[in-house]
N, C-alpha and C positions, 0 to 999 in steps of 0.2 A: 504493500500500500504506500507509496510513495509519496501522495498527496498526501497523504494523512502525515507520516513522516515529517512533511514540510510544516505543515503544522507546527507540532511540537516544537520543531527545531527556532522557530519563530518566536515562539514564547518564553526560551533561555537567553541573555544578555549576559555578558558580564561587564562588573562594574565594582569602582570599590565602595569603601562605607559612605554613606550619603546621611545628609542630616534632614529633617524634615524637607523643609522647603528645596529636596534637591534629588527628591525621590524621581526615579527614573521610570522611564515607562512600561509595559507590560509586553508591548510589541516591539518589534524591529522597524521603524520607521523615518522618512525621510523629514529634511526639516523645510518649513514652509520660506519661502522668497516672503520678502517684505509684499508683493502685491499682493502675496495669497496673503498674509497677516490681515492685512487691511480688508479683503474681500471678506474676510470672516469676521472682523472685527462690525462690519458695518450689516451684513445677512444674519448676526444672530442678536442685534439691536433689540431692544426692547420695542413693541408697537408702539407708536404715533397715536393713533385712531384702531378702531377695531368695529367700524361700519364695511367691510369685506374682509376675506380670511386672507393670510397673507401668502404671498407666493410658496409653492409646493409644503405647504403645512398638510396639505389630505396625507402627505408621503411620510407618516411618520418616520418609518425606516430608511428615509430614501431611496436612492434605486428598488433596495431590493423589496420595498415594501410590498404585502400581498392583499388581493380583495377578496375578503372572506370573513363572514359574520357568525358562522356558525358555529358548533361546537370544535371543528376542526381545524379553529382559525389559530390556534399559536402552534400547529404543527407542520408547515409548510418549511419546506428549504427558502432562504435567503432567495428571490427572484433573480438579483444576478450573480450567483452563484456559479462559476463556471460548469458548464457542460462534462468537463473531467472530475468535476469532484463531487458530481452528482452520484456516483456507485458508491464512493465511500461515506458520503452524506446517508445512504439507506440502512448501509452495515453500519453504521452507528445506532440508525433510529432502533435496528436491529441489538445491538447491544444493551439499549436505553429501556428496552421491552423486554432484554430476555430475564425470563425467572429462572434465578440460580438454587442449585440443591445443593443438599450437605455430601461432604462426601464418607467414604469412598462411593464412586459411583460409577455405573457402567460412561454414561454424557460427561468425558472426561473435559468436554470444552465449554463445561455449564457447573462443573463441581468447585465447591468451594465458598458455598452458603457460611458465615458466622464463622466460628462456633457460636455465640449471638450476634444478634440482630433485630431492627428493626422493620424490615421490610425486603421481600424476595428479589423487586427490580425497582429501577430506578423511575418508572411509571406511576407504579402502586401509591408514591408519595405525590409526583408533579399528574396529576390527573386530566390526562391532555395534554401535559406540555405546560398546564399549567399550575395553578397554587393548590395545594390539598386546604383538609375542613380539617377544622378541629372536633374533638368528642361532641355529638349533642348534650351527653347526662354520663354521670358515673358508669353503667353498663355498656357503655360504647367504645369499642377498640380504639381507642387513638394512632391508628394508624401512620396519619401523614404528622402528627405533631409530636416530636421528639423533645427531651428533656438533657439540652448541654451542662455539662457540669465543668467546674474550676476551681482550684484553688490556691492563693499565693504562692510565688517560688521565689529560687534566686534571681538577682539580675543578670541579664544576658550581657556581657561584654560587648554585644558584635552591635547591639543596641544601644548603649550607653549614651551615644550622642543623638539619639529621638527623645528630645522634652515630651514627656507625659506619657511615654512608654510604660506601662506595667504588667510587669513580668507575673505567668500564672502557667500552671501546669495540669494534666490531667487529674482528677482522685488519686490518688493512689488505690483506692479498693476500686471504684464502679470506672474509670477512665473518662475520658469526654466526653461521654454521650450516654445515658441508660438504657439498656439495652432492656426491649419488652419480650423479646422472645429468644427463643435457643434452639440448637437442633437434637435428636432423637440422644436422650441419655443427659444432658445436662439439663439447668434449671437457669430460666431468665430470670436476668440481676434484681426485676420489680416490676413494679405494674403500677402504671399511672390512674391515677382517678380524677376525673374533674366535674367539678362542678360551679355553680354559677352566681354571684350576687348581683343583684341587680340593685342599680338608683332612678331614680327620676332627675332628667334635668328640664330646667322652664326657661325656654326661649324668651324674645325680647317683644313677641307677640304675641305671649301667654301662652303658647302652647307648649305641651310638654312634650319630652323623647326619654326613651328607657334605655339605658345603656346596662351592660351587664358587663363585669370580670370574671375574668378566670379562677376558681381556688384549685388547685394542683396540692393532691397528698398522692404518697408514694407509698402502695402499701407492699408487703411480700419482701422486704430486700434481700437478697438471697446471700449477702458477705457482711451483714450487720450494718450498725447505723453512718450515715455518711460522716466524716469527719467533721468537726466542728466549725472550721474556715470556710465549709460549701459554697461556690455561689452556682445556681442555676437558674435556669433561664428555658421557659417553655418557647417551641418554635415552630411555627407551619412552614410548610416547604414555598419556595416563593414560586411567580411563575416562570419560564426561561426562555423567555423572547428577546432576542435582542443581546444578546449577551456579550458577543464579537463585536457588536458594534461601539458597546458601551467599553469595551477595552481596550476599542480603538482611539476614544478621544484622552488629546495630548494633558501628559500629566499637566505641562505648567497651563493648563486652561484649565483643568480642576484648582490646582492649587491659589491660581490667582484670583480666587473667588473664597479664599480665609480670611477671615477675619476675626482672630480668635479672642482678640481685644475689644470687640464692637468698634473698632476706631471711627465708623461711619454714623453710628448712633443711633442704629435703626432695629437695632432688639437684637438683633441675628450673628449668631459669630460662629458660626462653623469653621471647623478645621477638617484637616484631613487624617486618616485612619492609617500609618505607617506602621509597617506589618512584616515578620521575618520571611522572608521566601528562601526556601531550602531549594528551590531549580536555582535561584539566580546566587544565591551565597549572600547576599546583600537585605537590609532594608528596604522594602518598596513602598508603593500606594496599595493602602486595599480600595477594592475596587466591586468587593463579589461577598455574600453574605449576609443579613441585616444589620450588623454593626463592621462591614466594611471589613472581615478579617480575614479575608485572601483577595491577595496580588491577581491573579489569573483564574480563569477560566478553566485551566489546564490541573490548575492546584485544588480547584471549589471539586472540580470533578473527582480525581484522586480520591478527598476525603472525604465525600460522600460515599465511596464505593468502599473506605477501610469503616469506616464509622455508623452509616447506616445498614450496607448490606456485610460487612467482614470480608471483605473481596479484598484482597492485597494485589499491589501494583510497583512498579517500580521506583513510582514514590511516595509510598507507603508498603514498604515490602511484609510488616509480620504478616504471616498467616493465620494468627489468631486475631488479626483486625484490633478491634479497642479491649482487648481481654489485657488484664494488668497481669504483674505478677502474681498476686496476689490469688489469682486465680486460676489455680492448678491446673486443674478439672480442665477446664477452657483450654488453657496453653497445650496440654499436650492430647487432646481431644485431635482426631482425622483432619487431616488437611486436604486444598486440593493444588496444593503446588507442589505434588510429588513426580509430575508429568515434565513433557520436552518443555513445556510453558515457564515452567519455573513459577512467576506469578500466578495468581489464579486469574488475573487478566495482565494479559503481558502489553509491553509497549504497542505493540500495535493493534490489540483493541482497545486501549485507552487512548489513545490517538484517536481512531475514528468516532470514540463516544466523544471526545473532547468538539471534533471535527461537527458531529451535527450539534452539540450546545452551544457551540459558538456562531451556528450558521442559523438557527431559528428564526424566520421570517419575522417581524414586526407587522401585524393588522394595517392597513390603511383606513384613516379616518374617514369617520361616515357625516357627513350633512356641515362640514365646516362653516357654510356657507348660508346657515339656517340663521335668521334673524335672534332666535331664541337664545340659541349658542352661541351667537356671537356675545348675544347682552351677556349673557354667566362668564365668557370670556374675560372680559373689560370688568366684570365682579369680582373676577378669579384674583386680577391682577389688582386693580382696586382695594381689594383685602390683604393684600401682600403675601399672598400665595405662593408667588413667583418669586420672593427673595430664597426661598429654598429650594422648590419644586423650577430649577432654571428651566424655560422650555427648549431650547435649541442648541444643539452645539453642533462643531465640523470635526470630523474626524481625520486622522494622522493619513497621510501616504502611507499605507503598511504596503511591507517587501510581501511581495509572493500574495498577497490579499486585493487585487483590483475591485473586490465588489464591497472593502468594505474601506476603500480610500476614498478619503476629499469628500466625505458626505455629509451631505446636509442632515440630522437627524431631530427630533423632538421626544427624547426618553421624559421630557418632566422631572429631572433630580441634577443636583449638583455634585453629586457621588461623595458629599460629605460628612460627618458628621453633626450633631443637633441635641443641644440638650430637650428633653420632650417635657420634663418637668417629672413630677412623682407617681402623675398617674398613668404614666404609660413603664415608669422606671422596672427594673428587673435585677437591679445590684450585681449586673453582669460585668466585671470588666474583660475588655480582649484588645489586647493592640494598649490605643493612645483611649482607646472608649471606656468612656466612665458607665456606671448602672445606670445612670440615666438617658444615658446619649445614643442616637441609632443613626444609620444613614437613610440621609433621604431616600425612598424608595423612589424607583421610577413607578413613571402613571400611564405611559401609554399601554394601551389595551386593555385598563382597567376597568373601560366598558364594556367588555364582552366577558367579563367575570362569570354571571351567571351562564353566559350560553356554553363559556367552555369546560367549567366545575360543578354546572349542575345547583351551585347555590354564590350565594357573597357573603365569603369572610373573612376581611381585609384586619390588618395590622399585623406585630410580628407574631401573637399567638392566636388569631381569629377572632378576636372579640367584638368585632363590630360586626354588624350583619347588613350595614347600608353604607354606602358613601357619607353620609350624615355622619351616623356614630361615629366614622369615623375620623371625623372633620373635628366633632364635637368631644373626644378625647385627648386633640394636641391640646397639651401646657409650654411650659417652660418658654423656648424660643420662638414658639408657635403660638403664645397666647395670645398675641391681638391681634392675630390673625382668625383663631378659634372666634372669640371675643367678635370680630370684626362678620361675622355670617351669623352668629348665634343670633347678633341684633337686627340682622337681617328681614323686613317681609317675606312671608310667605313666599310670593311671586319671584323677589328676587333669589331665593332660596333653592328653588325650583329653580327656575335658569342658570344656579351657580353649577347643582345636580345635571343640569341636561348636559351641560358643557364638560362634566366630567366624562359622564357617559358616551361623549361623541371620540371619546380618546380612544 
């Protein structure tokens, strides 16, 4: 698989230690001429007026954006995706769908489940390609929603010059991640139970909204109680459109949008999420995760496949996946890297699964041009929506990548971190991210939530069940922005909603 190969090899740079503000980028790319500066400086402008939509804004994705509304729409290949890397785009999607067993096993190019795990393929969680649900009620498998765990460690040396870096390492008993299931003969680490409290909040038009949280207990733990430093952190799987795109725009066009001081005096001071990458040796940007804590596309993938399924890969090679020492049983439980593969997914199926996560088409937007959506538009921005959720950037000349260079795109996020305030907080630290603080999610195709998942439930552990909720849960850097639609009429409320919806 060659193409696939190129891949990879694309997403390795070397470089030495870098300090914040000098984090390099994710791809191999060229660097822009002063006229290309300027054409971008002035194409991803903030609107004037917002009485017609603005040139190629339907394109969320640019080129390769696709037109499809239905359940099917975040699983298309990138439209200009070369014709050569169309085969290896399918043996991906084929990877991305296969259900792996435990082994030993006769399907020696499928063995290699856990020994725990969360889930058989990497489908079962993104459902369609796109975001999973979280439990309805205590009796419902939480499937798609995982419980990260961490806790304090040493300082990393090779990090030392990243201000606000903190250092954290797996459990030592349960590892990063809780594992809800195991294969024939061991016992999963615990079993999640969730359930729900609900508030009333009262708009500035007297009408009320119900918002509910999450309460997560852990029952069953099968290696005693977690250590006392814990921090966890419940998570739905997000959706994966766009992904290569979003790795393609240039570090210093994220970074130059920090402002970690508020210097500007407009509430908002996001920074950027600098993160250890074990491909490149170096400090980089996160870019991938809800708190920004993987560099790559290349890397998100990886450790999804050692953490939620126990797939080892070249860069994550144990074979017992997130089994600690501590756990025997696990460690020396069947493998399935006893074959020519060595990994239980070798280089070149993780290339190709990488190959189609990074090529997932982006929806093209529907009715930009709808008087309604416009109005929610000019609300959106109005509200100050946009100092976080940026809507346009241009991405890198990437080497060997023509469909995803020099593009115009509209993800809606400024790929950085946000303090959210207490009620979204989770005491999670990772990287330079405090428990409070998350990355902006992107928004494009946010509207097709329910056609592509079957339901809507956005944030990092689903707790909202509307765009509303989940407008009406930002605090912190977000609050007069929240503050700023809560006061909103009905009508214009509605218009802010449709304009979400048309994304």
């Amino acid at each position: 698989m060659r193409h696939a190969a190129i891949l990879i090899a694309g997403l390795v740079l070397g470089a030495g230690p870098v300090l914040a503000f000098e984090a390099p980028d994710a791809v191999a790319a060229l660097p822009r001429t002063p006229a290309e500066a300027a054409r971008v400086a002035a194409v991803t402008a903030s609107p004037e007026e917002f009485a017609v939509a603005e040139t190629y804004e339907a394109r969320s994705g640019g080129a390769g954006s696709v037109a499809d509304a239905g359940a099917g729409a975040f699983s298309h290949a990138n439209a200009a995706l070369p014709e050569a890397l169309r085969l290896d785009f399918e043996l991906g999607r084929a990877m991305f769908e296969k259900l792996w067993v435990s082994a030993p096993a006769s399907t020696k190019a499928s063995d290699g489940l856990g020994p725990l795990y969360n889930a058989r393929s990497c489908a079962a969680c993104h459902v369609n390609d796109g975001r999973g649900r979280p439990p309805s009620g205590p009796d419902d498998k939480p499937l798609a929603l995982t419980l990260h765990l961490a806790v304090p460690a040493e300082p990393m040396a090779a990090m030392s010059g990243v201000h606000g870096w903190q250092p954290t390492a797996p459990d030592p008993r349960y590892g990063a991640q809780l594992q809800t299931f195991a294969t024939a003969g061991l016992t999963a680490e615990g079993r999640l139970r969730v359930t729900w409290d609900a508030q009333e909040v009262r708009l500035a038009d007297g009408k009320t909204h119900s918002l509910r949280k999450p309460v997560i207990a852990v029952d069953d733990l099968a290696h005693g109680p977690f250590t006392p430093e814990i921090m966890t952190s419940p998570r739905i799987a997000p959706p994966m459109i766009g992904l290569g795109l979003l790795e393609a725009i240039p570090a210093a066009d994220i970074l130059a949008r920090e402002d970690p001081d508020d210097a500007d005096g407009d509430g908002i001071s996001g920074r950027a999420n600098i993160v250890w990458s074990p491909a490149h040796g170096d400090p980089i940007l996160g870019r991938f995760g809800l708190k920004a804590g993987s560099a790559t596309v290349a890397h998100q993938s990886a450790k999804a496949f050692a953490n939620d399924i126990g797939v080892s890969s070249p860069a994550f090679p144990a074979p017992s996946g997130d089994c600690t020492p501590a756990q025997t049983l696990c460690r020396t439980a069947p493998h399935g890297d006893t074959d020519a593969r060595g990994d239980e997914i070798d280089a070149e199926g993780l290339a190709i699964t990488v190959l189609y996560a990074a090529n997932l088409a982006v929806p093209a937007r529907r009715d930009v041009n709808d008087p309604e959506v416009l109005r929610g538009k000019a609300l959106f921005h109005g509200a100050g929506c946009a100092g976080c959720h940026t809507p346009k950037h241009v991405t890198h000349r990437v080497e060997d990548a023509p469909h995803r260079s020099f593009q115009l795109i509209w993800p809606y996020t400024d790929l950085l971190l946000h303090d959210m305030g207490p009620g979204l907080a989770d005491g999670f630290t990772e990287g330079r991210a405090t428990g409070q603080e998350w990355r902006t999610p992107p928004l494009w195709g946010i509207g097709l939530t329910a056609a592509v998942s079957g339901e809507t439930s956005f944030l990092h552990d689903g707790r909202a069940r509307s765009l509303l909720e989940a407008i009406l849960w930002h605090g912190g850097e977000a609050q007069a922005a929240r503050d700023a639609v809560a006061a909103m009429e009905k009508a214009d409320r509605e218009a802010l909603i449709r304009f979400l919806e048309s994304l």
